[in-house]
N, C-alpha and C positions, 0 to 999 in steps of 0.2 A: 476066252476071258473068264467065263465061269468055273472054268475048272482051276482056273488061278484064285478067284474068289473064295473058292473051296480050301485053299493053301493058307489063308490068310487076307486082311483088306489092301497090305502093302505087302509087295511081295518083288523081290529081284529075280528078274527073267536073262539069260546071257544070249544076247544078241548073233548073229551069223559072221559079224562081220568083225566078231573077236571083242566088241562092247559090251557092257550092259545098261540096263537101264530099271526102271521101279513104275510096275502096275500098283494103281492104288484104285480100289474099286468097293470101297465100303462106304456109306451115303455119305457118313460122320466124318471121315478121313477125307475126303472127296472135299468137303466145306470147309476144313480145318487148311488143305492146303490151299487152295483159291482162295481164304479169306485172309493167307497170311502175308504180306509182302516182304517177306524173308525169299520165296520162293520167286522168281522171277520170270518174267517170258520174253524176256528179252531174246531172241535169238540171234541174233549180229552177235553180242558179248556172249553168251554162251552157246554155241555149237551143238544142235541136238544131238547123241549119236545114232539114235534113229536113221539118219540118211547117209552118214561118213562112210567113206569106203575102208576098206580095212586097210589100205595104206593111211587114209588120217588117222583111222584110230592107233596104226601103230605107233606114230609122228606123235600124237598126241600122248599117249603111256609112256614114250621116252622122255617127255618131259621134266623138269623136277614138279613133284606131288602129280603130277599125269593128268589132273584134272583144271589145270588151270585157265580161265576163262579172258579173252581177248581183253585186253585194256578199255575200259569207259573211252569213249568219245560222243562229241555233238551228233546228234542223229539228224539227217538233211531230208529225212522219206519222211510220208506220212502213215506209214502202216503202227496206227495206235494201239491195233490188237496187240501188238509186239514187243510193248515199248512198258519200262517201268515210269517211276517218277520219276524227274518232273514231269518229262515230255508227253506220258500217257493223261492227267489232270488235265493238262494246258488242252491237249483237242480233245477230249473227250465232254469238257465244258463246252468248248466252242458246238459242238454236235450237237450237246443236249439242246442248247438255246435252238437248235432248228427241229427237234424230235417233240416237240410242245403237245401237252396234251391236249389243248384246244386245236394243233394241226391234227393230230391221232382222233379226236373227236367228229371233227367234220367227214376225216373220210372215210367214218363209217360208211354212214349213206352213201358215199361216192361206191364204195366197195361191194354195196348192196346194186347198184343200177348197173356197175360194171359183171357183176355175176349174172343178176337178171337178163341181160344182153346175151351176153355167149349160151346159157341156158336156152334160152327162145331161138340159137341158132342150131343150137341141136335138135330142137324139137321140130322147128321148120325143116330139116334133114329127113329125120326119121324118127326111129324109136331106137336106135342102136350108134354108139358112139365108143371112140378113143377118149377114158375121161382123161388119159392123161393130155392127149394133143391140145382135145378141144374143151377143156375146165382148170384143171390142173396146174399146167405152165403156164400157160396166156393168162390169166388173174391176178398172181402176184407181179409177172411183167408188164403189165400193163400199169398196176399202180406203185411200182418204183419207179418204170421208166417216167411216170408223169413227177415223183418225186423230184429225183436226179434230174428230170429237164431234158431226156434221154427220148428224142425221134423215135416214134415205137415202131418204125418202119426198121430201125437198125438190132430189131429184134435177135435178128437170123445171125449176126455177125457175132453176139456178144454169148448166144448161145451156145453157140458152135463149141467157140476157145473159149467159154469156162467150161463145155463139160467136158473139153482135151483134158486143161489145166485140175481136174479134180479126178480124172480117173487114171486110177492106179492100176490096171493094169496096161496103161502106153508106157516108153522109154520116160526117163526123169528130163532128158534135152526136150522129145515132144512138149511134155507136161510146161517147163519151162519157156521153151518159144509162145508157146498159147500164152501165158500168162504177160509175158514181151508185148504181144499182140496186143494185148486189151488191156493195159497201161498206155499201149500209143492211142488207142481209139480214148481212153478216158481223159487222156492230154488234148486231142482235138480238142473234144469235147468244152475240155477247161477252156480252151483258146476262144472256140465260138463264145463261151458264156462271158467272156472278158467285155468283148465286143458288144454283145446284145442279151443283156442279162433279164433273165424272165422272174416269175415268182417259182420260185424250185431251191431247193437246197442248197447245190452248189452256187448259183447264184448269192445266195446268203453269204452263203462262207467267202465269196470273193470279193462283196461288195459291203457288206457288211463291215463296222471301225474298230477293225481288230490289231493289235500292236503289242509285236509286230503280225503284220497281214500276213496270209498265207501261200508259200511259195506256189510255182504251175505242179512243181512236183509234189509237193505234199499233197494239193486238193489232187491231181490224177491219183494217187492214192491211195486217198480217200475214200475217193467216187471210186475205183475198183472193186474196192473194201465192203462198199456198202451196195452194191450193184451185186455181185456176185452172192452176201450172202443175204440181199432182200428178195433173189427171186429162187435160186438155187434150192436156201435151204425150207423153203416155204413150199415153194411147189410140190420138191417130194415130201412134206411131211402133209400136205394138204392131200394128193393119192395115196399114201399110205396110211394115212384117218381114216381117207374114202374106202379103202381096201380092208382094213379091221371091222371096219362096223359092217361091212357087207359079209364080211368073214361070224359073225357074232351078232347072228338074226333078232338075238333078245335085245341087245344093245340097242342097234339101230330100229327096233320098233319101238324102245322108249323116248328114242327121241324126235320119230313120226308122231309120236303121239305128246307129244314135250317139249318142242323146238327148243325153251327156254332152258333146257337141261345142260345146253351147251356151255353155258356160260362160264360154268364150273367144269365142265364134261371135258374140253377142251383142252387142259391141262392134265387130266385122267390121261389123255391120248398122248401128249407131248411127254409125259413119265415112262410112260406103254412102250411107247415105236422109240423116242433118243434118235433123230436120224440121224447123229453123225455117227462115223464110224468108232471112233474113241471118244476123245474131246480133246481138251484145251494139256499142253505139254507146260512144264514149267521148269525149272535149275534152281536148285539150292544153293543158295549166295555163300550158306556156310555148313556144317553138320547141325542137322536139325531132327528132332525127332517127332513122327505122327505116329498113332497110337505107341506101340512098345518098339518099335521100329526104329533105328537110324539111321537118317541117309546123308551119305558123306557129302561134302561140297561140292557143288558140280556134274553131280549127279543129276541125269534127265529122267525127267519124272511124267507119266500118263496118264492122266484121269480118264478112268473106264467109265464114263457116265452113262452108260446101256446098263454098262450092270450093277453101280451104286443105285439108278433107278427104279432095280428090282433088288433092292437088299430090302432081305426079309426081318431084318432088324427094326426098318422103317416102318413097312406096310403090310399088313397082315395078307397072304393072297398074292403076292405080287408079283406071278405070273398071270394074271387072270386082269382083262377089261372089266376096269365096273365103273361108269360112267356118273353114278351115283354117290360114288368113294369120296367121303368128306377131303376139301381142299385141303392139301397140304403142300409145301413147298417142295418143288422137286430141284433136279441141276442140268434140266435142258435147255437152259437160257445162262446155263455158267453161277458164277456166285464169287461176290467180291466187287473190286473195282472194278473187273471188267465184265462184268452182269453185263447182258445185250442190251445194246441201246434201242433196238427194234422192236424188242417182246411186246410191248402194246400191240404196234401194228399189226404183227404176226399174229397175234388172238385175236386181231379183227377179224383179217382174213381166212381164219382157218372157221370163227366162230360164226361168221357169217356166210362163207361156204359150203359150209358143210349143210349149213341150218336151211339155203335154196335148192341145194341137190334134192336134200330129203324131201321136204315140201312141196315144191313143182317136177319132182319125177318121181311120179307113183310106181311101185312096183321095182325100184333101181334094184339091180341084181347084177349078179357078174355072167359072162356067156362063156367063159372058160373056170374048168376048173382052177381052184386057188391054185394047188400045186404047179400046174401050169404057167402062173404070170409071172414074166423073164424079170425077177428080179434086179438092182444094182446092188451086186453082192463087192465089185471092184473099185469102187467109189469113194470119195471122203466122205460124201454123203448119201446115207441108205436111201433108198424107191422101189418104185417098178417104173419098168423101161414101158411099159401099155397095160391101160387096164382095160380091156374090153367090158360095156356092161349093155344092157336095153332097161326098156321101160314100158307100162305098158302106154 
């Protein structure tokens, strides 16, 4: 992606499977399409060809104008990441009303007694741990599942088939059976909460006077939608925090000696790592042009947000951690209407994770060298698969 960066911030790459498609990796250009809604994410009406085989995409070239995208219809799912106006507005309001800052405020503290808990279980162990097993994943799964209304006992099942469903290097039917899988477990799900509705989220969204109410399908969904990326993209970007600052001794000693550095710091890290793989894809409704560039209708489009993150246009250094680097806005939470409706939570958790590791484990350090830790280089979403460390 760098070396396309190099080429330009837009730049057309020809596909294997006889398509193409538009890297767009400059910060500016990156903002300019996510905050256009010319550009759309629909993918039911437009077709990525990122995944077409090259029989669609020949099917689809013989067409007249070659590029033409499936006819508008009523959308019956809830996958709002996906979805233009109207139907992205409509749930994307109905989520805020449950993503409250006063809900985001309270579980601070909860997120602080939950950390402090696994932490004293490490320490009752030994001096050496898996941060990812025992820090890492179980923190943010613990506080969606308590979100979502989500048995934390049904941990193991939901783990499993999202991290089928997000790794790229299984078959695409694997990838898609997982994802089968845990749309039916989010439909239980929906069913139990029908019956005996708790203080949780989806309980909200089903119980709450909305009209029209929300289908079993759209809240399964939903809860999918916000299950997979509340613990998913958290946890790797929570051990790969943990893994920079242990990587950038000066770092991580400013903030043993600064807990409160985080506050802003945190965001330093979220510009740094980008764990997704790319980002957010989008289709041009019509020809439109970003910087001197045009891109014809229909065209699928990929924001490189790893490496708008580090455009040196932006950030002076911006290969380099510095935890101190005045806030600025970065595009690992997206930009636009579909800006993460999570980002609070997620700088809870990362801000206040990070801030117990450091604190209550003197001395944290890694037990293998960096080069060594099995990165998730096949993933939608970047990690490491263990990070071995001790303390003393």
């Amino acid at each position: 992606m760098k070396a396309l960066h190099d080429r330009g911030p837009v730049t057309r790459i020809d596909l294997l499977n006889g398509a193409h498609a538009w890297i767009v990796s400059g910060y500016e250009e990156v903002r300019a399409v996510l905050g256009d809604a010319r550009f759309s994410s629909d993918r039911l009406r437009y077709p990525s060809t990122l995944s077409m085989s090259p029989e669609e995409v020949a099917n689809r070239q013989a067409q007249p104008g070659g590029q033409c995208p499936v006819a508008p219809r009523e959308r019956k799912d809830g996958m709002f990441i996906f979805m233009d106006a109207p139907q992205h507005p409509r749930l994307r309001r109905l989520l805020s009303g449950q993503f409250t800052v006063k809900r985001m405020k309270h579980l601070e503290d909860h997120v602080r007694e939950l950390a402090v808990r696994l932490i004293d279980v490490m320490r009752a162990d030994g001096t050496r741990a898996d941060l990812v097993k025992a820090f890492a994943l179980p923190l943010p799964s613990l506080v969606i599942c308590e979100l979502l209304g989500v048995d934390y006992a049904d941990r193991t099942e939901f783990h499993h088939r999202t991290a089928i469903a997000l790794d790229l290097s299984r078959p695409s039917e694997e990838r898609r059976q997982a994802s089968g899988e845990l749309r039916q477990f989010m439909a239980r799900l929906v069913g139990a909460k029908r019956r005996h509705p708790g203080d949780d989220i989806i309980s909200g969204l089903i119980h709450d006077d909305y009209d029209p109410p929300l289908t079993d399908r759209q809240l399964a969904d939903i809860a999918t939608t916000l299950l997979s990326a509340g613990h998913e993209t958290t946890a790797n970007m929570l051990a790969l925090s943990a893994f920079a600052l242990l990587e950038n001794p000066d770092q991580l000693a400013c903030v043993r000696d600064d807990p409160t550095l985080l506050d802003n710091g945190v965001d330093e890290l979220l510009r740094y790592l980008s764990v997704f793989h790319n980002g957010p894809t989008r289709f041009a409704t019509e020809d439109l042009t970003v910087g001197d560039v045009t891109i014809p209708a229909g065209d699928t489009v990929v924001m490189a947000v790893p490496v708008a993150n580090r455009d040196e246009q932006r950030w002076p250094e911006p290969d380099r951690l510095d935890l101190t680097r005045p806030r600025t806005s970065h595009l690992a939470f997206g930009h636009g209407a579909h800006l993460c409706l999570g980002q609070q939570l997620a700088r809870v958790e990362l801000r206040t994770g990070l801030a117990e590791l450091i604190t209550r484990l003197p001395g944290l350090r890694l037990t293998t060298p960096a080069s060594e830790i099995p990165l998730r280089e096949q993933m939608v979403v970047y990690g490491v698969h263990s990070l071995p460390v001790a303390w003393n």
